[in-house]
N, C-alpha and C positions, 0 to 999 in steps of 0.2 A: 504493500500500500504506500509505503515511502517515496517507493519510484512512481507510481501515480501519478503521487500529490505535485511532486517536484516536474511532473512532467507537464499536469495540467496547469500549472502556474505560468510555463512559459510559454502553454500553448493561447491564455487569455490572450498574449499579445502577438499574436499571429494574425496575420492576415485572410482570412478563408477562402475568400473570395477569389485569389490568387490561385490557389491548389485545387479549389474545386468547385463547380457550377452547375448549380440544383436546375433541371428544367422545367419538372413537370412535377405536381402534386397530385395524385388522387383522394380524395378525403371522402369516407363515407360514415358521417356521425349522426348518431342521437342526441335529442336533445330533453332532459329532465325537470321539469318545471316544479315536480314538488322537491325537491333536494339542491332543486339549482345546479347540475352537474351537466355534465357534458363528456360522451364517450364515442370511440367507432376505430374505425381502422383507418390506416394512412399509408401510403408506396409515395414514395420520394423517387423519381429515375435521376441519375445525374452524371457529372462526367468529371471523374479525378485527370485533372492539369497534369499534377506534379504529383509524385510519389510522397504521402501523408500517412501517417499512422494513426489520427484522431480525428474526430469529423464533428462536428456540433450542431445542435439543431435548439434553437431556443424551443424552451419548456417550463413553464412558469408552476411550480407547486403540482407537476403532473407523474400521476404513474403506469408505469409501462409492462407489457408483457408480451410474448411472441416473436420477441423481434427475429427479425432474420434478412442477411443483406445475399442477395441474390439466394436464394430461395434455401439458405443454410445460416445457422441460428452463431450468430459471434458473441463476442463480448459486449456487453453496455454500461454507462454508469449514470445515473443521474445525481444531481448537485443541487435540486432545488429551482433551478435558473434555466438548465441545459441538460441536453440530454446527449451523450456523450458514445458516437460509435469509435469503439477502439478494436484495429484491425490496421494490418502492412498496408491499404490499399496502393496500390500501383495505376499508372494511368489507362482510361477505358472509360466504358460505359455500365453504370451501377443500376441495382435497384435497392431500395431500406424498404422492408417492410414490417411494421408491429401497429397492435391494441394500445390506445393509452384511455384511462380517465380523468377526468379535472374537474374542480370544484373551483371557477374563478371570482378572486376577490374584487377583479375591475377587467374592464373591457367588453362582456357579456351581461347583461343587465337585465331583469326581468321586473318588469312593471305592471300593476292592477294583479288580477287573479281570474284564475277563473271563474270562480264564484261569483266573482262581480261581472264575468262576462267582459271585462276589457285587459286581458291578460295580452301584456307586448312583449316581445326578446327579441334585443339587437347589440349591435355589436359596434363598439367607436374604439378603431384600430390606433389613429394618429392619436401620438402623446401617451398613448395608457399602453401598447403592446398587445398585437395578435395574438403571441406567444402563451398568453392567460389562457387562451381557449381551443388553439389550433398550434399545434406543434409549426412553428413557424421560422421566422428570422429578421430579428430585430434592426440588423443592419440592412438598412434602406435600397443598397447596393448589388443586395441578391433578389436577381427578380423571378419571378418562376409563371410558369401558367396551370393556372388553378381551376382543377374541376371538383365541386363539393356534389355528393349524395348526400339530402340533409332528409330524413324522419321525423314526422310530427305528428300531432293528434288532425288527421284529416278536418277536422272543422275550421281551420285553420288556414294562412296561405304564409307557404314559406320562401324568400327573395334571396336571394344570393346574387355573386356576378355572373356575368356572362348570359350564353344565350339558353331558356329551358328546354333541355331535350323531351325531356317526358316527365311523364308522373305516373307512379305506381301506387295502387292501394292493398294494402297489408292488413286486413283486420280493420282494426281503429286509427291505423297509421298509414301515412302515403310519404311515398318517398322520392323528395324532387330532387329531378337530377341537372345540374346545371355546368355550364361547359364554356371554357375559356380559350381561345385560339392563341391569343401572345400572351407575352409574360407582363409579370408586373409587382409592385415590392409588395411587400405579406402587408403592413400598414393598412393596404386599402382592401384585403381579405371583410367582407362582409355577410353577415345574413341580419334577417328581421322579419320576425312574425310575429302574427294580429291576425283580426278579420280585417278584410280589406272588400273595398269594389275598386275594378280596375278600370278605366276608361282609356283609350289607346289612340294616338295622335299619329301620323308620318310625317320627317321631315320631308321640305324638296330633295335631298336625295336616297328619299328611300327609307332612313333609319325609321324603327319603330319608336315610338316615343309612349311610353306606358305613364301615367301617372293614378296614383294610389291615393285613394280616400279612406275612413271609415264610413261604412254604412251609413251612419247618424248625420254623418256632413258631405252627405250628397247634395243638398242645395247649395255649397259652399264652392262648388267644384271649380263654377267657373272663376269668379273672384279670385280663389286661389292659384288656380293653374293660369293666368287671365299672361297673356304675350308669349307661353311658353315655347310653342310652338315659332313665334318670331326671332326670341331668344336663341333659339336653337341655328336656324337657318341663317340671320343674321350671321354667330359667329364662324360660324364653318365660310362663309362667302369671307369675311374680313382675313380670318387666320389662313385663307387659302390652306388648308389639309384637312383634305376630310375626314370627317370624326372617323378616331382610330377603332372604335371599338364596335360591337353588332347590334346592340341596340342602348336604350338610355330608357332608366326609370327614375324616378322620384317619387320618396315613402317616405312622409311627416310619420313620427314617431312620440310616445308621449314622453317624457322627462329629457331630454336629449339634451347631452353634455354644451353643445351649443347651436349656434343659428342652423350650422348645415354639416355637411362632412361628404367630401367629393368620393366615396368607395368607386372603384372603377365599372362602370356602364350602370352603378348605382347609388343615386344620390339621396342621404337620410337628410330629413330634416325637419324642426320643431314644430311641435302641433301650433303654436303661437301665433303660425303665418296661415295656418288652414281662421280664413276672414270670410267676411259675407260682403255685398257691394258695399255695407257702410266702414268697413274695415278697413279694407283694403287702402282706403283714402288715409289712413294712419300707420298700417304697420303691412306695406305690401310687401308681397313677397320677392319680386319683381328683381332686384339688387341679387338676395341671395342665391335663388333662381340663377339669374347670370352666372354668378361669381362661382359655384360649386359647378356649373356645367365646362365655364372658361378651365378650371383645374383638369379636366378629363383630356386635356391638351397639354397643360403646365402645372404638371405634378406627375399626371397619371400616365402621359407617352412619355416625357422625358420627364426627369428627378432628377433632383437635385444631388449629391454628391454627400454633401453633410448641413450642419444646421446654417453655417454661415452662409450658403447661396441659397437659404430658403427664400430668399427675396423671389428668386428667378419663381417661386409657386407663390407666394401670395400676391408681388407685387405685381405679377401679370395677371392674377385670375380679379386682383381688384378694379385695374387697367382696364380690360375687356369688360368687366361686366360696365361698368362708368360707358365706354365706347357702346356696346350693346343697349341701353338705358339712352344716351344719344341719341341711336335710331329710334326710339320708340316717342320718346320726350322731347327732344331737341336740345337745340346748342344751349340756352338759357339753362336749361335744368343738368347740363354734361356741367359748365362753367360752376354753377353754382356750388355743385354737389366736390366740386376742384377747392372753391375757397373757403368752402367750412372744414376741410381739410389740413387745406395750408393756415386756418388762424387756431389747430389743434397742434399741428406739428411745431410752429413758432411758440406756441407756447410751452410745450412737450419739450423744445430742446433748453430752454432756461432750467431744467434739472436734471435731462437724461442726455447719460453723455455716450451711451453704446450708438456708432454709427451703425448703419444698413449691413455692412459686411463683416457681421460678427454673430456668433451664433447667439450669445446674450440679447441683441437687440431686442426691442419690444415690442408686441406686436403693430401696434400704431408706424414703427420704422417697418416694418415686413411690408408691410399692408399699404398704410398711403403714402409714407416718402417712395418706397418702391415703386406704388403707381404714380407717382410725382416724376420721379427719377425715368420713367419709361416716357409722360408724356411731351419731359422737356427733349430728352431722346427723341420721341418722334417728330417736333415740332424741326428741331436741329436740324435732323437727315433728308427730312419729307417723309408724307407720307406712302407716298410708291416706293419709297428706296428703304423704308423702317416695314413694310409689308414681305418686301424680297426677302428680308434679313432674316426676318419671324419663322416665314416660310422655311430658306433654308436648313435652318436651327436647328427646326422639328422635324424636317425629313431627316439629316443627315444624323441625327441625335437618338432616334425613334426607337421607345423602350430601352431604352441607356439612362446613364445617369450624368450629369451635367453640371460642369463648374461656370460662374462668370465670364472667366476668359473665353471659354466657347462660346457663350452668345457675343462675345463682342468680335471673336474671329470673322464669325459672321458681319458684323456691323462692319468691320473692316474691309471686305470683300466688294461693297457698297456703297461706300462711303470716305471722306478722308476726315469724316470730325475727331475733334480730338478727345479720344475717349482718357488718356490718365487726367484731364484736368475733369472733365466729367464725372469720372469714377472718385476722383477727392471731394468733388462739392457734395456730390450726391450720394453716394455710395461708404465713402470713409470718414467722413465727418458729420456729426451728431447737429452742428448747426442748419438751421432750416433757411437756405435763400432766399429770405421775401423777396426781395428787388428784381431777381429773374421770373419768379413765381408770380408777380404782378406785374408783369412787362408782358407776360404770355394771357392771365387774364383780361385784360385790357384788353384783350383782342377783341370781346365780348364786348359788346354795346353795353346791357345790361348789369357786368361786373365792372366798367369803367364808373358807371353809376354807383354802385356798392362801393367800391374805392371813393367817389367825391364824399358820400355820406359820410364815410369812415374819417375824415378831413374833419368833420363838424363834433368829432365825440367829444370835445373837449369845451367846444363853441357855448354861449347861451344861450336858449332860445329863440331867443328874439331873432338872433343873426342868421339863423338856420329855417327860421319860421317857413319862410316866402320859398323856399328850395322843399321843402318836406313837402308842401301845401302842392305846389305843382307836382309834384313826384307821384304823391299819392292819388293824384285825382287823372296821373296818365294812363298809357297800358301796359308800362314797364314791368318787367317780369316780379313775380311776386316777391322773391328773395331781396329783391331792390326794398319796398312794402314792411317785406318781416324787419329787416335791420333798421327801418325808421323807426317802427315801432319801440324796436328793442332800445330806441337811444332816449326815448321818452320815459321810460322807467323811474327816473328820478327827478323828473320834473312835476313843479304844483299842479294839479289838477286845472285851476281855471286856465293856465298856460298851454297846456295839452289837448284838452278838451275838443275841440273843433277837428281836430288831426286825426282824433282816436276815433271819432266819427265818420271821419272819411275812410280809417280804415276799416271800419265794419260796414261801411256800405260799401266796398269795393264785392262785397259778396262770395269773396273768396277762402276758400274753408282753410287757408295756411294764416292767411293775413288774420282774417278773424282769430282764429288760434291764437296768435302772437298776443293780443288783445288780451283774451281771457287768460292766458300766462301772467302778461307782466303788470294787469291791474286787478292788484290782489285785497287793494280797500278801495271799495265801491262808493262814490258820494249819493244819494238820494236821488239828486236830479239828475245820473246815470244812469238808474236803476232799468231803467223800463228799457233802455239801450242794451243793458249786458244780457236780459234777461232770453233778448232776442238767440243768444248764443245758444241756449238751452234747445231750440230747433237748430242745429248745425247737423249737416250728415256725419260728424266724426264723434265717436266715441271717447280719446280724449279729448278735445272740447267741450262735451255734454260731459263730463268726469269731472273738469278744472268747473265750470261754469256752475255746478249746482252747489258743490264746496264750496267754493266764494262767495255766491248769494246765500247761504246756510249760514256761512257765519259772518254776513255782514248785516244780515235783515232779519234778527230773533223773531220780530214778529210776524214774518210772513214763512216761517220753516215747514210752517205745514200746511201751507197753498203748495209748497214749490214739492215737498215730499209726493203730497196726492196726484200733483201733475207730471210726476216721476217715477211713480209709484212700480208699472210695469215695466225698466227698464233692465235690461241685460247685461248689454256691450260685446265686449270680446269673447271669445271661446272659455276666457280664463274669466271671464264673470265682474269684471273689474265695477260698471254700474251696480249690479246688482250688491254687490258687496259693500260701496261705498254708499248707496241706499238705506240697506240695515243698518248700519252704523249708524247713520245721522239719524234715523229712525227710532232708533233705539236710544237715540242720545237726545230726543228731542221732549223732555218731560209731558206734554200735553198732550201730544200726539198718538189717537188710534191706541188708548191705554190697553186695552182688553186682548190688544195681539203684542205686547210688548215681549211675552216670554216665547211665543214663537219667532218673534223674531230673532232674540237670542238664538234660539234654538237652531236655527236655520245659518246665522252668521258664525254660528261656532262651527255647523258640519260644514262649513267651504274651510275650515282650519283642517279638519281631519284627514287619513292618507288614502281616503276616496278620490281625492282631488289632485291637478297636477301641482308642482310644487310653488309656481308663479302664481297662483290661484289660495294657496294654503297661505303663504308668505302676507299676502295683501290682506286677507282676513286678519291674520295675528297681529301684523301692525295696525291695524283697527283695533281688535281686540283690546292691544296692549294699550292704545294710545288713548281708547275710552275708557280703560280701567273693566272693562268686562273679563274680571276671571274668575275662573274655578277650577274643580279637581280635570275638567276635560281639556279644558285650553291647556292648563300646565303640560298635560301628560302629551299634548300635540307638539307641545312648542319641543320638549325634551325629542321624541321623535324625530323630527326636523336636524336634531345631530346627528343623527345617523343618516342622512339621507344623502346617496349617492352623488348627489349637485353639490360642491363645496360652496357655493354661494349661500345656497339655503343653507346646509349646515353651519356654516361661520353664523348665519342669520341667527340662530336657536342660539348657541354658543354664548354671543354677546349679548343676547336679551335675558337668558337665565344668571349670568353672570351682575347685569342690572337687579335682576329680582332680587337676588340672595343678599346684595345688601342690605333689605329688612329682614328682620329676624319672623314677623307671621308669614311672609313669602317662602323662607326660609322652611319652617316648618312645614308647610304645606306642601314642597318638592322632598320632604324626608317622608311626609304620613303616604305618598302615590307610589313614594321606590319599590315597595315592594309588591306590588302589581305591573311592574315594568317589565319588559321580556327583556333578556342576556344581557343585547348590544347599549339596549337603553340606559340600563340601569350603571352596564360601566360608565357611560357617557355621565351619565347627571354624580355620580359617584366623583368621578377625576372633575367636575366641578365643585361639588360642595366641597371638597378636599383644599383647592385651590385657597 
């Protein structure tokens, strides 16, 4: 064991990738929803380079048996991490085959039940590791082509990548079988089941385009899927290469780690964006849509190398989707959606000092100095000769992995700009170049405008009066509108007044917006003006609009309650929630349903609900002082819950509680009706 241990020490720092290249996976697994586990068989084919004696396969907390490489049983070891074939191989063509089981702590996730009928399991590769659930390889550099047999409870529909061959039924079980042509890193290894209803789009060339609903939000379909199909066709004609892969789906999923997640020919993404038409004017899905389809070219044909040229994946797939959103909005809403950008990143760089090309960078550097850095790039080269480049890139690149220097090899082929001075401003340097950044805005009628306001933020009134008054009553694009708005904030009411009026009869539901934002103490003689916001087609607007009249007009809280009374909002219930609370909190009010309403605003706390949905309850909850032994034992919950946002949530508000001593008590009298996870959680707090 001595020589093992000393041998697998030096082989951490080996290179794998060099000595040996995995092709093809076949995976044929189960999946276990009361135990949470996950099992099946796996054949790895691949081809030893160079003569190796060890071979590794990540393996997170998994156990093994049968193994056998070409169809005779060798040595193995696992470590917790990896799973370890030790044997002389020599160069050729392999096969590895064995059984493993896993019980994963992240990456495979299972949400609701089935009891409740909305039982989900999916899987978020990037950042957490395939290797939790799917014997895999965490180095982004080994790409393979992936066929999964996945087994479920046929009531069910189960998504993987690639294109579905078939489907077999087993008993209670069906087993889909799904089939990948090229390779690609394990990262973007996917599946995800639920019920679903499928509705199925083509683009102009051909690709199927499948997008996933639930059942329940079938009237939501279009709103949410609303441009997809332009999305699509748009970037394939822009990026000239045609989508690499055979077909494309997108499946909102509930709890999901974030907005989206590009898995290769399948895109997950948050139930938050499944809107209805009044939604969709708030929180469209339209962007992320773009942005996870854009990565199926810049991430998922070509990859990045290591974390420092991640730019080359976010800062294109943010680029493209902004260009894609162009065709659909126009130059006004591309420009705009550039300057509230560059006044994050200028502000962003007064403390962060990680330039673009460093794997530490933030996402904010990934994301929009990279698509910053690409549009000054293409503004530079032209736009024909920054298309060639693209193009090139990703042919020449396709299914490989890719450093900076090769897309600028390209640019070089094209072009004579000078990319090291480029690669310093943009690339190596944490500071953000207004001066270039607004010399390309300007190009924009409408941002030229945005820049003169920005001139008056310092101005009095009076001086800027005769400039806003014309502005607002033009048809300059509305961002021109919202940033007027925004500069009145601190200004006396009677000074303002007349301005704030023209922005609410411009009738426009952003400008409006701005309005019920940043006039947050209502005078009297406003009143009947603000009230008007309460009809707006957007949901937060109707959200800011009846909180502000609630607590500016006690005596009319339950006019504005009754005239409110049936409202919803979002999928995540945000009306509805923000309703009972003030409801509840309004002493006069509809006495006789008071404890229902309780009742009713405590169960959007509980883990029937998704966690953006449970969160906004409890900060009600918390913020009216409505608790008891249920709230408590919700909020504790919420530490355990797989979304570190919510869980920090719980975390810091029980932490608040226990500074009283009857709070106190009250999270000691429920511990012991807590299950395992919980009870450590609130335990390692009251300890604190």
């Amino acid at each position: 064991m001595k020589y093992l241990f000393l041998f697998l020490s030096a082989f951490t720092f080996a290179q794998q990738t060099k000595s040996v290249d995995f092709k093809t996976a076949n995976g044929s697994i189960s999946i276990n929803s009361d135990n949470k586990s996950v099992s099946g068989t796996v054949t790895y084919i691949f081809e030893v380079l160079k003569p190796i004696d060890t071979i590794k396969i990540d393996a997170q907390n998994m156990t093994f048996k049968e193994l056998e490489l070409n169809s005779k049983k060798i040595l193995f070891e696992t470590n917790g991490k990896e799973l370890l074939l030790i044997y002389p191989f020599q160069k050729g063509k392999n096969s590895v085959h064995f059984l493993y089981e896993a019980q994963p702590k992240q990456t495979l996730y299972f949400v609701g039940s089935e009891d409740a009928d909305n039982l989900q399991i999916w899987t978020q590769g990037q950042g957490k590791y395939t290797s939790h659930w799917f014997p895999s390889f965490d180095d982004v550099n080994e790409k393979v082509i992936f066929n999964m047999n996945i087994a479920f409870d046929s009531k069910y529909q189960v998504i993987s990548n690639g294109v579905l061959k078939s489907t077999e039924k087993d008993k209670n079980k069906t087993h889909w079988k799904y089939q990948m042509e090229k390779p690609m890193s394990s990262y973007l290894l996917m599946l995800a089941i639920g019920k679903y209803e499928k509705s199925t789009l083509k683009s102009k060339s051909g690709i199927p385009l499948e997008l996933y609903l639930d059942p329940k939000d079938g009237s939501r379909q279009e709103p949410t899927y609303r441009y997809s199909k332009e999305i699509f066709d748009y970037l394939e004609k822009e990026i000239g290469v045609k989508y690499p892969w055979k077909i494309y789906r997108q499946i909102p999923v509930s709890e999901f780690l974030y907005a989206g997640m590009e898995n290769t020919s399948s895109t997950l993404f948050a139930t938050r964006y499944v809107v209805d038409s009044i939604g969709f004017e708030d929180r469209s899905y339209t962007n992320v849509n773009a942005h996870e389809l854009a990565h199926q070219w810049f991430g998922d044909l070509v990859t990045a190398q290591n974390g420092r040229d991640h730019w080359l994946q976010e800062g294109f797939a943010t680029y493209y989707a902004l260009l894609a959103e162009r065709a659909i909005y126009g130059d006004d809403y591309f420009y705009s959606k550039l300057y509230e950008s560059s006044l994050q990143l200028k502000q962003a760089s007064k403390t962060d000092s990680i330039p673009v090309l460093n794997a530490k960078a933030s996402s904010l550097s990934f994301y929009q100095k990279g698509a910053w850095a690409l549009h000054v790039l293409r503004e530079g080269i032209g736009e024909e000769a920054f298309r060639k480049a693209v193009k090139n890139y990703l042919l020449k690149y396709s299914y490989q992995n890719v450093t900076t220097q090769n897309f600028f090899d390209e640019i070089k082929k094209v072009s004579s700009y000078d990319l090291i001075n480029f690669s310093k401003v943009w690339l190596e340097s944490s500071d953000f170049n207004s001066n270039i950044a607004n010399e390309l805005l300007a190009k924009n009628n409408a941002m030229k405008i945005v820049l003169e306001v920005n001139k008056f933020r310092n101005k009095p009134i009076a001086e800027k009066y005769d400039f806003f008054e014309k502005t607002l009553k033009s048809d300059v694009y509305q961002s021109v509108k919202e940033a007027i708005v925004g500069q009145l904030f601190r200004e006396k009411f009677d000074d303002k007044k007349q301005l704030l009026l023209l922005a609410l009869h411009t009738q426009n539901i952003q400008v409006r917006q701005a309005v019920a934002s940043t006039l947050q103490k209502i005078p009297e003689e406003f009143r009947t003006d603000y009230e008007t916001l309460l009809d707006d087609k957007s949901y937060q607007t109707q959200e800011m609009a009846l909180f502000n009249l609630w607590n500016n007009f006690p005596g009319k809280r339950a006019e504005y309650l009754t005239e409110t009374k049936n409202w919803i909002g979002f999928n995540d219930f945000n009306l509805r929630i923000l309703w009972l609370s003030l409801a509840v909190s309004t002493p006069e009010y509809n006495t006789a349903e008071k404890e229902k309403y309780i009742t009713e605003l405590i169960d959007y706390s509980s883990v029937k609900y998704e966690a953006i949905t449970r969160q906004n309850a409890l900060e009600y909850l918390l913020n009216f002082k409505i608790i008891n032994d249920t709230v408590l034992k919700n909020l504790v919950n919420a530490t355990t819950h797989h979304m570190w946002q919510f869980s920090k949530f719980g975390r810091d508000n029980i932490r608040i509680l226990l500074k009283n001593q009857e709070s106190r008590n009250a999270f000691q009298s429920i511990l012991p009706n807590l299950n395992e996870k919980e009870q450590f959680q609130l335990n390692r707090l009251l300890k604190e």
